[in-house]
C-alpha positions as CSV (number, residue, x, y, z in Angstrom):
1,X,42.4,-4.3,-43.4
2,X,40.2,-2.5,-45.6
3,X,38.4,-5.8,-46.9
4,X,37.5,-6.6,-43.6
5,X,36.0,-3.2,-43.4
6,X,34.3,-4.2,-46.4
7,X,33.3,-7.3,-45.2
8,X,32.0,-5.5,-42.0
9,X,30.0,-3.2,-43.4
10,X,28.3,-5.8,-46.1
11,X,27.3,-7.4,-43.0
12,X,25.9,-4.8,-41.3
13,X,23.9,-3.6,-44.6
14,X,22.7,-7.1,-44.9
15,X,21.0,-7.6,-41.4
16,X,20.0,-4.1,-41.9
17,X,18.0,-4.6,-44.9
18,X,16.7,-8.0,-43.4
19,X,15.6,-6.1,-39.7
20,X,13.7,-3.5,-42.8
21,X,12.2,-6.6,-44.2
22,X,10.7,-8.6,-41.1
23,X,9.7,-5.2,-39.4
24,X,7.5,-4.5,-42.4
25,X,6.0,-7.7,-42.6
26,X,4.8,-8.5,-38.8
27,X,3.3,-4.5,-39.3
28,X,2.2,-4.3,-42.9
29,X,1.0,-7.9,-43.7
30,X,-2.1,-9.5,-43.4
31,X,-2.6,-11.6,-40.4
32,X,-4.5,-14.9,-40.4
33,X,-8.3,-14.5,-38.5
34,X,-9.3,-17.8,-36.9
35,X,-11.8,-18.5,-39.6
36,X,-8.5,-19.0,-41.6
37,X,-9.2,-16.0,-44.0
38,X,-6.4,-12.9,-44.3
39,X,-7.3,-9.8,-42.5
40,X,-5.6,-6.5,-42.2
41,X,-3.7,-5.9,-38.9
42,X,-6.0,-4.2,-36.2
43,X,-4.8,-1.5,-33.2
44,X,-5.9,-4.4,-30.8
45,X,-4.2,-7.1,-32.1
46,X,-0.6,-5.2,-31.4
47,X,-1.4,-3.1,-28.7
48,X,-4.0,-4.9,-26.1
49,X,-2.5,-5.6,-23.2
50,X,-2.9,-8.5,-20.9
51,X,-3.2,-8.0,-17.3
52,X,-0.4,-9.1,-14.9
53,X,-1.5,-11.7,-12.2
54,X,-2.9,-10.1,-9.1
55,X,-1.4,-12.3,-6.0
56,X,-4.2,-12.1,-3.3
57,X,-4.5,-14.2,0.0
58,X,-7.3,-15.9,-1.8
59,X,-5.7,-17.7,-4.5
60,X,-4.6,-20.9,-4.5
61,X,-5.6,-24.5,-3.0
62,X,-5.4,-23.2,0.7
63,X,-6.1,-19.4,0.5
64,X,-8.3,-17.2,2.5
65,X,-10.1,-14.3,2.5
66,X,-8.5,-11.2,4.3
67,X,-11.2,-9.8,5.6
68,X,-9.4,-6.1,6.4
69,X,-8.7,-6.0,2.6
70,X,-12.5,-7.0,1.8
71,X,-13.8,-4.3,4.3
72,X,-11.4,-1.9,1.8
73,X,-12.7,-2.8,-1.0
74,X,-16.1,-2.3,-0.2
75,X,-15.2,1.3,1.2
76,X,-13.7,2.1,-2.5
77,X,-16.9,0.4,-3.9
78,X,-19.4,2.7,-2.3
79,X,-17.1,5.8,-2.0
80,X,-16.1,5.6,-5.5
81,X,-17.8,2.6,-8.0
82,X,-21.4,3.3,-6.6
83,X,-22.0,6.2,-8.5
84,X,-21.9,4.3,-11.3
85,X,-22.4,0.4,-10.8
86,X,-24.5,-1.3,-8.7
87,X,-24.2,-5.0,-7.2
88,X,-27.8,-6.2,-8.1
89,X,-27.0,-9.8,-6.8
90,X,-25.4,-8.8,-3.0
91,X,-27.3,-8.1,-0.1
92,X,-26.5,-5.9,2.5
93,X,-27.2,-8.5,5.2
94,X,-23.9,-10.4,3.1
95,X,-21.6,-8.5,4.2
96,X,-22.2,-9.6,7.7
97,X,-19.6,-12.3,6.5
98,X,-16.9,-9.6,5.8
99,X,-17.1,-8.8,9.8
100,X,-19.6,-5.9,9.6
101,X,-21.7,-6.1,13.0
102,X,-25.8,-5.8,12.7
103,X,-25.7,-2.4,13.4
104,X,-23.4,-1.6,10.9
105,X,-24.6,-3.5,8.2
106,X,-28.3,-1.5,9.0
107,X,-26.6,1.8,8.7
108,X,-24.7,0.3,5.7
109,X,-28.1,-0.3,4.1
110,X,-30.0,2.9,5.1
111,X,-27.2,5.3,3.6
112,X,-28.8,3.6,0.1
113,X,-31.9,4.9,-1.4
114,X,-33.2,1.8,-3.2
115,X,-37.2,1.2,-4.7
116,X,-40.2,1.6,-2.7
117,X,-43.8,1.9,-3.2
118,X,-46.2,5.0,-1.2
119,X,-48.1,3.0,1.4
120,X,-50.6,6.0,1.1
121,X,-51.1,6.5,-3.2
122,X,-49.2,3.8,-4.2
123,X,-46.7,5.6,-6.3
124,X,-43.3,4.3,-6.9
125,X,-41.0,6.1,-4.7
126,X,-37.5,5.5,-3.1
127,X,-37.0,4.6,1.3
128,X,-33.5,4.0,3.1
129,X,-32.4,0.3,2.4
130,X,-33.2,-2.4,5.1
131,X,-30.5,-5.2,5.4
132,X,-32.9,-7.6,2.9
133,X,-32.6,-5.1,0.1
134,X,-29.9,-5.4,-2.8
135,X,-27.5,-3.0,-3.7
136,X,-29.6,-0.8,-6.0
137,X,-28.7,0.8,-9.8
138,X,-28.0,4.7,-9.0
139,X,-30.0,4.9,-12.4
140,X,-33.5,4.4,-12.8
141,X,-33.2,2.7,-15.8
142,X,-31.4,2.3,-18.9
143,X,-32.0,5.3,-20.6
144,X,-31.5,7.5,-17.8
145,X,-28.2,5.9,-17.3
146,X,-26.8,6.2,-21.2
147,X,-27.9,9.4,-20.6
148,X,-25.4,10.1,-17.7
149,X,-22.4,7.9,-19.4
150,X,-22.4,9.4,-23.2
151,X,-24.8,6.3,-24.4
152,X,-22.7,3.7,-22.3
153,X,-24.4,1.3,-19.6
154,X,-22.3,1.0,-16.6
155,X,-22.2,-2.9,-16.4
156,X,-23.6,-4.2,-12.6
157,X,-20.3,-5.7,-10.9
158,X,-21.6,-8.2,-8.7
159,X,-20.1,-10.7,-11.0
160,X,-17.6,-9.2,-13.2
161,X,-14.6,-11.1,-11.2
162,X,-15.9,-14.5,-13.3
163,X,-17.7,-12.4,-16.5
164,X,-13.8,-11.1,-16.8
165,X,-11.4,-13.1,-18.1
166,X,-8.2,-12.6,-15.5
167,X,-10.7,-12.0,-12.6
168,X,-9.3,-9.4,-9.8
169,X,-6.6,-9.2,-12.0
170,X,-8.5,-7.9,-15.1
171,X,-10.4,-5.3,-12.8
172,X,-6.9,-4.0,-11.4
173,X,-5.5,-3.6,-14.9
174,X,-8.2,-1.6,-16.0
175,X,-8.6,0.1,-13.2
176,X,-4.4,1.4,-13.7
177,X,-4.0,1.2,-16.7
178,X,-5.1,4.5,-18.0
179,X,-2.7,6.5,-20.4
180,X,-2.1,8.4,-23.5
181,X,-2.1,6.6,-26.7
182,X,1.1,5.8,-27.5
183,X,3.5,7.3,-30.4
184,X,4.0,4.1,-32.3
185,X,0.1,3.3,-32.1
186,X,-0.8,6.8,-33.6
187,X,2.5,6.3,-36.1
188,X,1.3,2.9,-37.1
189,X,-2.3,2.9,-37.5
190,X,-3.2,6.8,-37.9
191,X,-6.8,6.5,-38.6
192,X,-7.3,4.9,-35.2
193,X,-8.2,7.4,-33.1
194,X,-10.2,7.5,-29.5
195,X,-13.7,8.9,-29.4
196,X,-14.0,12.3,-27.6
197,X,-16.0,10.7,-25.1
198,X,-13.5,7.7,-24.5
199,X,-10.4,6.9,-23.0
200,X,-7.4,4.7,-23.8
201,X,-6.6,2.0,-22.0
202,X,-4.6,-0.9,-23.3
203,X,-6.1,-3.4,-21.3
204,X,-9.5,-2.8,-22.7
205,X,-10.4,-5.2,-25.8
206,X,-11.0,-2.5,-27.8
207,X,-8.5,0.0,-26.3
208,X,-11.3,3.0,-25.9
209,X,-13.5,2.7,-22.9
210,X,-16.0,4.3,-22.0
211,X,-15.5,5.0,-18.4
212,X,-13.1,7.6,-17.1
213,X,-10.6,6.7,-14.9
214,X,-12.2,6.4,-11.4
215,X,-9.1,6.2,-8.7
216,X,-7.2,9.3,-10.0
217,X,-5.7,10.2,-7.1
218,X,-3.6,9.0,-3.8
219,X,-5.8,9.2,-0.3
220,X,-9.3,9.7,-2.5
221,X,-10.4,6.9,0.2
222,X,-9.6,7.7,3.2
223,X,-8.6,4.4,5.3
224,X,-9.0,3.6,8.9
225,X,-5.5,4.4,11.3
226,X,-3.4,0.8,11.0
227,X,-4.5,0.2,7.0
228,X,-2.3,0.6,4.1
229,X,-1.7,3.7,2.3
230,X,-4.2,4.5,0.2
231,X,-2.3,4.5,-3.3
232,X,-4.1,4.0,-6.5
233,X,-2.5,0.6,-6.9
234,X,-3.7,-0.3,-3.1
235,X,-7.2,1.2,-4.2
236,X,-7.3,-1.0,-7.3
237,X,-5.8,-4.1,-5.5
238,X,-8.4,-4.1,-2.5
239,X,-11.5,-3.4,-5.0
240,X,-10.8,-5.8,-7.4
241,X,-10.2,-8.6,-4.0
242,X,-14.0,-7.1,-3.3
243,X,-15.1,-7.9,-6.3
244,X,-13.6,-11.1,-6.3
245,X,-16.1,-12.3,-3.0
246,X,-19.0,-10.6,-4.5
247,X,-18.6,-12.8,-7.5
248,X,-18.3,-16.2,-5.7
249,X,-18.2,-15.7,-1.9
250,X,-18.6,-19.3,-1.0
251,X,-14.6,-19.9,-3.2
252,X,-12.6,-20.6,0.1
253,X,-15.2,-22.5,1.8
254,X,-15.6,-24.4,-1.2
255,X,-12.1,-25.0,-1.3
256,X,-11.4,-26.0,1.9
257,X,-14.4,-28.5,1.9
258,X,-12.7,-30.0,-0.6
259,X,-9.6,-31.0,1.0
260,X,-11.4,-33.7,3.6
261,X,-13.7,-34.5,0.2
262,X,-10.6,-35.7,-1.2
263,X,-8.7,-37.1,1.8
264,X,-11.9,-39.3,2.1
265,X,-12.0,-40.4,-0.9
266,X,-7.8,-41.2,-0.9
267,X,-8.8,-43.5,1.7
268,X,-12.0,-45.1,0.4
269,X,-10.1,-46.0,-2.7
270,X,-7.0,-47.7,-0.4
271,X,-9.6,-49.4,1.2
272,X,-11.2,-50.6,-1.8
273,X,-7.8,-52.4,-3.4
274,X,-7.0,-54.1,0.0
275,X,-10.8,-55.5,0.3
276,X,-10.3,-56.5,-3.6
277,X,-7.1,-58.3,-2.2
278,X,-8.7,-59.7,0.3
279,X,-11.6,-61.2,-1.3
280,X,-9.4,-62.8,-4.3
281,X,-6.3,-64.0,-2.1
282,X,-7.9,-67.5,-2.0
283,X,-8.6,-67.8,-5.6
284,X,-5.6,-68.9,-7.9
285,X,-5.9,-67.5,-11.4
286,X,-5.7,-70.7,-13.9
287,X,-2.5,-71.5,-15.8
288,X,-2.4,-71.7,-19.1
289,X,-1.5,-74.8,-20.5
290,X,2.1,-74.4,-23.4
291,X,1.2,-74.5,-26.8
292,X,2.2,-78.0,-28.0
C-alpha cells in the first residue's frame, strides 16, 4: 500500500514538474516572427482576440438584406457614430434603397450641415445637406479632429466592412468588446500598460484603442414600437449589418445575378458536349494496327 502511494505521488510530481516546464516555455520563450527570426513574446500575440461570426440575413449564396435592421443601423449611425465618423462615399439620395421615402431622405439630408460656399462674398461656409450631398466629416479637417480625439483620426466608415478583416463581424467585436485588462495580462507582461487616453479591447490589433466605447448603455437608441430591444449587442449587430451595405450595397444583387449567370452557363456547357457529339458521331477514330 504505501509503494503505491509512492508511486502515486512520483507521478503526480512528475507531470507537475512537466505542466511547470511547458507553461514556462509557450510564456517565456521566444516565438518565431514570419521573417523566421526569434522574437520576444508580445501582449497581442497571447491576448488578441478574434471576433466570433456575426450571422446576418445577408450572408451566404441566397441572403438578403433586412431592410428594418438597415433602417436600425443607420439610426445608431447618426444618433451615435456621426459624431465622430463620417461616410464620405454614401449619399443621402442611397438610402432611398433602404426604404426611406423622398421626403424622408430630404429631411434626412437637411438635419446635416455639410460645405458650402457664400453666394454673396464667397466665403466657405456650411448649408443643410440636399439629397446629392455626401455624408460629411463632423471635423473640418485633420487637425481639428486629432484635436477632439487625443491625436487620433476617427477613420471614415463607409467602407470599413471590406477595410476590416471579419467584416460586420469585426465591427460588432469591437464595438462589445470593451473591458478591463485582464489579471494574467498585467501578471504576464507588467510593463504593458494602456495609455491614459486609451482603452482595452481585446479585439483591437494592438489591444489599446483609441475610441471610447460608444454604445454604453441599453435603450441609448430609442427604436420604433414593433423593433427589437435596443441592447448593446442589438445596437452593435444592426450597425455593423449598416456598415456592411455602405461598404458594398450592390452584394445581394450581385449575388443573385449570379445564380441565372451560372444556370446559363450549366447549360451552355451541356449543350456544347452534345453538339461535340453530334458533329463527331460519324467519324470513327482509326485503329491502331498490333505491334508485330
Amino acid at each position: 500500500m504505501v509503494r503505491l502511494i509512492g508511486i502515486f505521488a512520483g507521478l503526480f510530481f512528475s507531470l507537475s514538474v512537466l505542466w511547470a516546464f511547458v507553461n514556462g516555455v509557450i510564456n517565456v520563450a521566444p516565438v518565431v516572427s514570419e521573417y523566421g527570426q526569434f522574437t520576444e513574446p508580445t501582449p497581442e500575440q497571447f491576448f488578441h482576440k478574434h471576433p466570433e461570426p456575426l450571422h446576418l440575413q445577408s450572408d451566404g449564396p441566397f441572403g438578403t438584406w433586412d431592410y428594418a435592421q438597415l433602417q436600425r443601423g443607420f439610426q445608431v449611425y447618426k444618433e451615435v457614430c456621426s459624431a465622430c465618423h463620417s461616410l464620405k462615399f454614401v449619399a443621402f439620395r442611397d438610402l432611398a434603397e433602404l426604404g426611406y421615402s423622398k421626403a424622408e431622405v430630404k429631411a434626412i439630408a437637411a438635419g446635416f450641415q455639410v460645405p458650402g460656399v457664400d453666394p454673396n462674398t464667397g466665403e466657405a461656409t456650411t448649408r443643410p445637406g440636399l439629397p446629392t450631398d455626401y455624408f460629411p466629416s463632423p471635423y473640418p479637417n485633420d487637425v481639428a479632429a486629432k484635436a477632439a480625439n487625443n491625436n487620433a483620426i476617427p477613420p471614415d466608415l463607409s467602407l470599413i466592412a471590406k477595410a476590416r478583416h471579419g467584416g460586420p463581424a469585426y465591427i460588432h467585436a469591437i464595438l462589445t468588446g470593451f473591458e478591463d485588462e485582464p489579471a494574467a495580462l498585467k501578471k504576464q507582461f507588467p510593463d504593458f500598460k494602456v495609455p491614459p487616453t486609451g482603452h482595452y479591447n481585446p479585439y483591437f490589433a494592438a489591444l489599446a484603442i483609441a475610441m471610447p466605447p460608444p454604445l454604453v448603455a441599453e435603450g441609448q437608441v430609442t427604436y420604433a414600437e414593433g423593433q427589437p430591444k435596443p441592447t448593446i449587442n442589438q445596437m452593435a449587430t444592426d450597425v455593423s449589418a449598416f456598415l456592411e451595405w455602405t461598404a458594398e450595397p450592390k452584394k445581394v444583387k450581385r449575388t443573385q445575378t449570379g445564380w441565372p449567370v451560372l444556370g446559363f452557363l450549366l447549360f451552355a456547357t451541356i449543350l456544347a458536349y452534345m453538339a461535340k457529339n453530334q458533329v463527331w458521331a460519324a467519324i470513327k477514330p482509326k485503329k491502331k494496327k498490333p505491334a508485330a
